[in-house]
C-alpha positions in Angstrom: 0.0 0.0 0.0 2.8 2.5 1.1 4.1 1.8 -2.8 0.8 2.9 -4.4 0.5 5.7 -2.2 4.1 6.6 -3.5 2.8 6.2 -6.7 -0.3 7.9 -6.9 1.3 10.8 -4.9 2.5 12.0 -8.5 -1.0 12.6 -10.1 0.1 10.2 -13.3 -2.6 7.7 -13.8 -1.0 6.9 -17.2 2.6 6.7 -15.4 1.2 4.1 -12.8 -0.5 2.5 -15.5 2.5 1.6 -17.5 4.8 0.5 -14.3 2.2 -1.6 -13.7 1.9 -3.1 -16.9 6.0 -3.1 -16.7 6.1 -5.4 -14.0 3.6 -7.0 -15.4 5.5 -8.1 -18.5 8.8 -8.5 -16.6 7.4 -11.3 -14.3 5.7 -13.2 -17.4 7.7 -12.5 -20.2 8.0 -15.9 -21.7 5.4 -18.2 -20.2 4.2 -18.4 -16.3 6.5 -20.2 -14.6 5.9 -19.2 -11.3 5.2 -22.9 -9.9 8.5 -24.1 -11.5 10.0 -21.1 -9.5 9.1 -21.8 -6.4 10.0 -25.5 -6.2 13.7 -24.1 -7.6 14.1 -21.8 -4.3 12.4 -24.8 -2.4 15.9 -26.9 -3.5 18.4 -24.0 -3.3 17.1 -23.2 0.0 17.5 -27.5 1.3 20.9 -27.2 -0.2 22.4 -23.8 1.0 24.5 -25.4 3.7 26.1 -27.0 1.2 27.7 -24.2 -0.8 31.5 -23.4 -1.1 34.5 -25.4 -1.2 37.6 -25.8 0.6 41.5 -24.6 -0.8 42.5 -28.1 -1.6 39.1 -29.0 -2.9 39.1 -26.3 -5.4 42.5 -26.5 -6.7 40.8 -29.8 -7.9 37.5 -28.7 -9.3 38.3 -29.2 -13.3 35.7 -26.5 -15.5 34.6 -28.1 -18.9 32.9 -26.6 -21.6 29.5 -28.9 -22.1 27.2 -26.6 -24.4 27.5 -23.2 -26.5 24.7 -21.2 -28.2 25.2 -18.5 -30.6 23.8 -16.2 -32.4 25.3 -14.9 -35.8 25.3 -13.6 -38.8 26.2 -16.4 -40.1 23.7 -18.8 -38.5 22.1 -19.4 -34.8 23.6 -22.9 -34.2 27.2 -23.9 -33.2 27.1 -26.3 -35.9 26.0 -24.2 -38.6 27.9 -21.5 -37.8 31.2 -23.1 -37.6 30.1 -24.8 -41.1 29.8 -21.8 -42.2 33.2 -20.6 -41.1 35.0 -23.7 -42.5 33.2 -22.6 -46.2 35.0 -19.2 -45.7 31.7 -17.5 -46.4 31.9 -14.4 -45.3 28.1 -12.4 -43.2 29.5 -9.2 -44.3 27.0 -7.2 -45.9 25.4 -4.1 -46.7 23.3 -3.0 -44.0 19.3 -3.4 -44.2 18.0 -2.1 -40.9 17.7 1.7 -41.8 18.4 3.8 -44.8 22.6 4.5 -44.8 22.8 6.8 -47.1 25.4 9.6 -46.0 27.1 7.3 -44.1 31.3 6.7 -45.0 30.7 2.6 -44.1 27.2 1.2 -44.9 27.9 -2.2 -44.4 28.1 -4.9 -41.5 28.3 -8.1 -40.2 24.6 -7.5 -39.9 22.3 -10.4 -38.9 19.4 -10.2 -41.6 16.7 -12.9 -40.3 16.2 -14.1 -36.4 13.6 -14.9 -34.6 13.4 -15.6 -30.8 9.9 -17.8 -31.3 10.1 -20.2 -28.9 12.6 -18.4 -26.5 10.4 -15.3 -25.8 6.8 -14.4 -26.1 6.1 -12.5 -29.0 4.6 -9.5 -27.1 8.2 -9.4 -25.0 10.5 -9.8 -28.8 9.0 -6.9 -30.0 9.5 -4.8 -26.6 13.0 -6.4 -25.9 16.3 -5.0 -27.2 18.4 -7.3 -29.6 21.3 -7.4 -27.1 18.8 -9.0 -24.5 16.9 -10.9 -27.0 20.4 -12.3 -28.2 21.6 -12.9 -24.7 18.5 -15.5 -24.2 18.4 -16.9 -26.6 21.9 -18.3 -26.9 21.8 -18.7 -23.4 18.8 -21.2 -23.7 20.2 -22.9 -26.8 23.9 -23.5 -24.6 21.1 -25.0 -22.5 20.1 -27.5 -24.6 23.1 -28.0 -26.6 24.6 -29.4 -23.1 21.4 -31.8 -22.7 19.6 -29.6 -19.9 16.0 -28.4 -20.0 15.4 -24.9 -19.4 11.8 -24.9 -19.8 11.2 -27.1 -16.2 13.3 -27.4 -13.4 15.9 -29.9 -14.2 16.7 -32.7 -11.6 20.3 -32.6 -12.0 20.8 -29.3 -11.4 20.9 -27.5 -7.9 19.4 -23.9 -8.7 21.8 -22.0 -6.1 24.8 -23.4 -7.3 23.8 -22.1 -11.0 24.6 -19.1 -12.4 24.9 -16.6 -15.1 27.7 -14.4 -15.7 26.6 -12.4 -19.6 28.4 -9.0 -20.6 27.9 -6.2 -23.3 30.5 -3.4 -24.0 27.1 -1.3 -25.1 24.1 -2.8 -23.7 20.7 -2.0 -24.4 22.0 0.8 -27.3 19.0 1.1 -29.4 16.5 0.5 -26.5 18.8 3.7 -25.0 18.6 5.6 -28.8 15.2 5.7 -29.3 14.7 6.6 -25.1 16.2 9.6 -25.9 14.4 10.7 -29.3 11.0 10.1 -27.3 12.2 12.8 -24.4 13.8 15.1 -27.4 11.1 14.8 -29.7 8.0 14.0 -27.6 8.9 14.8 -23.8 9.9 12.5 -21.1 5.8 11.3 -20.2 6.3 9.4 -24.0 9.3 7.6 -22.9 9.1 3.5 -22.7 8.7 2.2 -19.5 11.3 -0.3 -20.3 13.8 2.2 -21.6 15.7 1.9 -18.6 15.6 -1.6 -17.6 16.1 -2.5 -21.2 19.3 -0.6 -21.8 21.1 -1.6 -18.8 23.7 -4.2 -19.2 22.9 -6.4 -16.3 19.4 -7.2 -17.4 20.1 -10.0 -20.0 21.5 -12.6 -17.6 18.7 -11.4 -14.9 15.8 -11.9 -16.8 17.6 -15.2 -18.2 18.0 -16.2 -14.3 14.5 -15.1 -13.8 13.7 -18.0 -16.7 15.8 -20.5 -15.4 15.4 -20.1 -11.7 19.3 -19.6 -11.4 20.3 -18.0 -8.3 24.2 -18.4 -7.7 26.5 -15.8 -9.2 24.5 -13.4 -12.0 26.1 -10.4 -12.9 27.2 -8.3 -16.1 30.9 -7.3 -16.5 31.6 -4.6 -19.2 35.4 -4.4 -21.1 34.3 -3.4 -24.5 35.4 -5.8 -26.2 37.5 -8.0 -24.2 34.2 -8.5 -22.2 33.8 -12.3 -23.5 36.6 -13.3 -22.1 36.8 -11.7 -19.2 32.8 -12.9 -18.4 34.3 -17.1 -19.4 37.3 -16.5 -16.7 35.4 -14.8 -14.4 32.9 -17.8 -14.0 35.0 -20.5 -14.7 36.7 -18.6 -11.4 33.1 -19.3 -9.8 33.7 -22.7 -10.2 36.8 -23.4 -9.0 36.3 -21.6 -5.8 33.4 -23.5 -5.3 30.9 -20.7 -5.6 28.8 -22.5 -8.0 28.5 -26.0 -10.8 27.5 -24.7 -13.6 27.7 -20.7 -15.3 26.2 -19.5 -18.3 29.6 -17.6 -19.4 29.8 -15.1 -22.4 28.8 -11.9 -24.2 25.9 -9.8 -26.2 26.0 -6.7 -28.5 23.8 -5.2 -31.0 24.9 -2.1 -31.9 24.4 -1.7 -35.9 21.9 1.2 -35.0 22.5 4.7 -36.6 23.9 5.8 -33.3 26.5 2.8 -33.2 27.7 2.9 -37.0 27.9 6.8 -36.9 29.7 7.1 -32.7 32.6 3.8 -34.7 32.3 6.6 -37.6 33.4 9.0 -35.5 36.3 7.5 -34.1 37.8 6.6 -37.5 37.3 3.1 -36.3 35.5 1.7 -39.4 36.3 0.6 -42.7 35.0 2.6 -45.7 35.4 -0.3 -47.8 31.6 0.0 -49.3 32.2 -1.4 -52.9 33.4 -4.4 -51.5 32.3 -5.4 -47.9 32.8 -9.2 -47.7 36.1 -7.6 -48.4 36.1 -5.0 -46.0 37.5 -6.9 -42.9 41.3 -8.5 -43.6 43.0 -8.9 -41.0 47.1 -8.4 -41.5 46.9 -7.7 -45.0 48.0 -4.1 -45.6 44.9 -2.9 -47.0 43.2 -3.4 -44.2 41.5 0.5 -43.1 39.2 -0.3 -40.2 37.0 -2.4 -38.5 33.5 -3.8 -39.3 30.8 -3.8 -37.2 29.1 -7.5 -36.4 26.5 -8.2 -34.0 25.4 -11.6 -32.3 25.8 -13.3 -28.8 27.7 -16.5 -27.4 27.0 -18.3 -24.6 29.2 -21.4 -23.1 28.0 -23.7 -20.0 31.1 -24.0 -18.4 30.2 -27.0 -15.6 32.8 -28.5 -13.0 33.9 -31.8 -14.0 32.7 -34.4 -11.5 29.2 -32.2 -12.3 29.0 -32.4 -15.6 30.2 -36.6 -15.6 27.4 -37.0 -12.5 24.6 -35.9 -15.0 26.6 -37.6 -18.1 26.6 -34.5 -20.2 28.8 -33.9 -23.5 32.1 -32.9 -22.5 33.4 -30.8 -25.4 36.6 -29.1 -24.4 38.3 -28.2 -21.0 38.9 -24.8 -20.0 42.6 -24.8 -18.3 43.2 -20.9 -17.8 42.9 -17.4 -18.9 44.0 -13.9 -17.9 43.6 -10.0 -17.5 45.8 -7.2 -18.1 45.9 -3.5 -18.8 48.2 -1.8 -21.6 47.7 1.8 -19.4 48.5 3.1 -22.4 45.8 5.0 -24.5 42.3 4.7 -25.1 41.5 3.3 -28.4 45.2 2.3 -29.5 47.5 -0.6 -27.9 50.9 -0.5 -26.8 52.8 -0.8 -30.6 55.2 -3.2 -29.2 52.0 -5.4 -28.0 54.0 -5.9 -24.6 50.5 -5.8 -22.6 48.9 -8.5 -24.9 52.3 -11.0 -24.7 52.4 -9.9 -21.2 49.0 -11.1 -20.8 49.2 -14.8 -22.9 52.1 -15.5 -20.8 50.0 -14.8 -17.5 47.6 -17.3 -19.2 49.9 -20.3 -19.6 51.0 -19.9 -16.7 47.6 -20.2 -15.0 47.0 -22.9 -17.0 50.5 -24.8 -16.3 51.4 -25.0 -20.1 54.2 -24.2 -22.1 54.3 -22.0 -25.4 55.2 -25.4 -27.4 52.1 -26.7 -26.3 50.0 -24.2 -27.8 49.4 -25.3 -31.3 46.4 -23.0 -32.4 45.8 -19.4 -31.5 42.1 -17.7 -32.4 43.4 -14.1 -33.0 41.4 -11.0 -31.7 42.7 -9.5 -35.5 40.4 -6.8 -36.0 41.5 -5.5 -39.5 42.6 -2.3 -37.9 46.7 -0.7 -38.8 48.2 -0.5 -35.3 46.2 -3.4 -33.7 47.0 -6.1 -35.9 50.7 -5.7 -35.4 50.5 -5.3 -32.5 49.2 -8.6 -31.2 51.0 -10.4 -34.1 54.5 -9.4 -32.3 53.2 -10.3 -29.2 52.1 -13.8 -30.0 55.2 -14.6 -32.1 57.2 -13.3 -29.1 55.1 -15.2 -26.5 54.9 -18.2 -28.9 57.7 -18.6 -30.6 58.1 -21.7 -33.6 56.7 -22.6 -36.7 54.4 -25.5 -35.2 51.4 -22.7 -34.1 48.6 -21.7 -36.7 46.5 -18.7 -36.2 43.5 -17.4 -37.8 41.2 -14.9 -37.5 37.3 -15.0 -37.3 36.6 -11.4 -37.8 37.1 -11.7 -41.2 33.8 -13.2 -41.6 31.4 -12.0 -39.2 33.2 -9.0 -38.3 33.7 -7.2 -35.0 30.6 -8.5 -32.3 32.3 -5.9 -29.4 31.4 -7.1 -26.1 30.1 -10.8 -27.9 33.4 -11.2 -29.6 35.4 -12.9 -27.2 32.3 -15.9 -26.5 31.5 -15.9 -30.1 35.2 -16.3 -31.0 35.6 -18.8 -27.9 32.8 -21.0 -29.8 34.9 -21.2 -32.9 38.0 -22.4 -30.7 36.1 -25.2 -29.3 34.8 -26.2 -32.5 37.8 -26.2 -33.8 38.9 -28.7 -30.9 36.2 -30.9 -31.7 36.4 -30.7 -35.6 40.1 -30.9 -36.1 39.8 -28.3 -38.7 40.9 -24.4 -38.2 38.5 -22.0 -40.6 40.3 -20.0 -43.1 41.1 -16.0 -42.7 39.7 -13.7 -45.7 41.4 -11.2 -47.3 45.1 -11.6 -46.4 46.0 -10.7 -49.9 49.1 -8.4 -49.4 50.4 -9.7 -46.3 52.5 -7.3 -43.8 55.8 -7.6 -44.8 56.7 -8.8 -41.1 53.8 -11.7 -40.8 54.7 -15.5 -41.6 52.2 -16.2 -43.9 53.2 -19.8 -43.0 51.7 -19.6 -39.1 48.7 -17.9 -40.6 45.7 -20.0 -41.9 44.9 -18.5 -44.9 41.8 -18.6 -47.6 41.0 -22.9 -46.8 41.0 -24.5 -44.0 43.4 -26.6 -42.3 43.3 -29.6 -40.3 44.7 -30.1 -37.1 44.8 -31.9 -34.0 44.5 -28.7 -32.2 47.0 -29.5 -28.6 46.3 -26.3 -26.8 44.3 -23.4 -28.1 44.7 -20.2 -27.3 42.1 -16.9 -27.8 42.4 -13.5 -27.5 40.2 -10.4 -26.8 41.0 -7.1 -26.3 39.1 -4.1 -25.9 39.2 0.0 -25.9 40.8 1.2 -22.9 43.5 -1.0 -22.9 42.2 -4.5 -21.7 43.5 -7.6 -22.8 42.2 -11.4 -22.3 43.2 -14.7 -23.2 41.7 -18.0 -22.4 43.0 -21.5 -23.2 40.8 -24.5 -24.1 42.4 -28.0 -24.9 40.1 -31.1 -25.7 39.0 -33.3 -22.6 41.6 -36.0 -21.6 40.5 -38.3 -18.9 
């Protein structure tokens, strides 16, 4: 009562109206699963004595990777994605959502047809930002491509050791864009009710825990666009401390708005390459003149060993280590010697215990932009010296997902595990005089038992992130 007194205090009827309805929509989004709700805190609360484990114990606790969802340009399945990849066909396009004209780059890795049907009510898709709509949706499908339900409670699962642990380096954008057209345009009493809660970064992984009935760890961590990474470490961390089982690990962006091409415009970030966009992105070739934009979400259930064999789920690669660091160097650019990035794959094998000889694969960040391509080329070279390590770069195809990079890219290295078969990098026609076209996958693929594999995310700001995956050996 003391909350509708608050409210009506204002003199809005409309205002209340719409909170109302807000809630409303927030606690029923996809279908009513209030029952299945209850029963889950019913189990977390019988089991919360049982949380946490000791030092010795979690020096033990092994995190494997036992599904991954994604959504793409080039498809919403690992499978067909990573087909996709091995083809070399490129999702770089011209872009359809809105009319580009005026614009120096009018093309993306733009995702032309998705639907959430199935994953989220239709009223809620049309209401939801992409970045959230992503963010479930790969979430659910990781879900299920690790054999769990997600539409009932799932026996094997104990809902307080569960969580969710899904960034974005922009968030809600376009919910964000349009919140502020309304109050320019129209005044702030036209402005969504969801414009807030929609454009917050947190809010995909809460209303996916809201879904799910997860209640361990949840929270959003934002590195533009190392943020992937630093999201899989972070809750494979979780695990080995004992903090939770099972995370929902990964990233979201959907920025290919008007606001998101032109702010990358801005910068001088993009490439301008518009007669040619499946062209456009070519990483170490000296061509290269930018960035492009790409969009899409992955998701990885990272699950602690003993867990994941208890339930006998799919085991599809191990995670053994990653790592942070900072260049403290300048805001868009990296250091040119790409001291922070080596600095940072050496923190990584050692977390993981593995020497630079046993990384045989490395899934390059290799944005297609002049100082940062260089940059981490020396420093993996440096860090990984030889002729036995191939490298490739997945940007080339589906461009630059920001804050969904690092998952997305993560997916492709544990395909690549699984497959034995490293996709091709575009474009490298004119090669930097200093790169060994003969570490470098070029335009096929290449097979290979992949040992160790290595990838790398960095982000505006300065951050770097690396994890390491290696297939599972019993």
């Amino acid at each position: 009562m003391a909350d509708a007194g608050l409210l009506s205090c204002t003199g809005r009827t409309a205002e209340v109206r719409w909170a109302v309805q807000c809630q409303s929509y927030l606690q029923n989004r996809h279908i009513n699963r209030r029952p299945a709700r209850q029963k889950l805190r019913a189990r977390a609360a019988a089991g919360a004595g049982a949380n946490g484990a000791s030092p010795a114990d979690a020096a033990h606790r092994h995190v494997v990777v036992t599904g991954m969802g994604v959504v793409s340009c080039l498809g919403h399945d690992v499978d067909t994605f990573y087909d996709n990849l091995l083809q070399g066909r490129s999702g770089i396009t011209e872009i359809q959502g809105w009319d580009t004209e005026g614009y120096s780059t009018r093309f993306a890795g733009e995702i032309k047809e998705f639907s959430a049907a199935g994953y989220v009510t239709k009223k809620m898709e049309r209401r939801m930002d992409s970045c959230i709509k992503y963010t479930i949706v790969a979430g659910k499908k990781a879900l299920e491509h690790a054999g769990l339900s997600w539409e009932t409670p799932d026996a094997s699962l104990d809902p307080a050791r569960c969580g969710i642990l899904i960034g974005t380096a922009m968030g809600g954008m376009h919910t964000f864009s349009t919140a502020v057209e309304d109050l320019t345009q129209r005044g702030h009493r036209k402005m969504n009710p969801f414009c807030i809660p929609f454009a917050i970064n947190n809010m995909g992984g809460a209303l996916l825990a809201m879904d799910l009935g997860f209640m361990g760890p949840n929270y959003s961590i934002s590195t533009a666009c190392a943020t992937g990474n630093y999201c899989i470490t972070s809750a494979a961390d979780h695990i080995r401390r004992g903090d939770a089982d099972l995370m929902l690990a990964g990233g979201s962006d959907a920025a290919i708005i008007p606001s998101g091409i032109g702010g990358f415009i801005a910068c001088k970030a993009l490439s301008r390459r518009n007669e040619a966009p499946k062209a456009a992105s070519r990483p170490w070739d000296k061509g290269r003149d930018g960035f492009v934009m790409g969009e899409g979400a992955g998701v990885l259930v990272l699950e602690e060993l003993e867990h994941a064999r208890a339930r006998g789920a799919p085991i599809l690669a191990e995670y053994i280590g990653g790592s942070f660091t900072c260049d403290a160097h300048h805001m868009t650019e990296p250091l040119p010697d790409g001291s922070g990035v080596g600095r940072c794959i050496s923190m990584a094998l050692k977390s993981a215990g593995v020497a630079p000889e046993e990384i045989n694969y490395v899934n390059a960040h290799a944005t297609s932009t002049p100082a940062g391509d260089l940059a981490e080329y020396r420093a993996i070279r440096t860090a990984i010296p030889g002729d036995h390590v191939r490298i490739n770069g997945t940007k080339s195809m589906i461009g630059h997902l920001l804050g969904a990079a690092g998952a997305v890219e993560a997916i492709a290295t544990v395909q690549a595990i699984r497959t034995g078969y490293l996709h091709p990098t575009l474009n490298m026609d004119d090669p930097e005089d200093v790169v060994d076209t003969g570490v470098i996958v070029g335009a096929q693929k290449q097979r290979l038992d992949v040992n160790v594999a290595l990838s790398n995310s960095f982000g505006f700001g300065g951050h770097n992130s690396c994890v390491l995956f290696r297939g599972f050996r019993e």
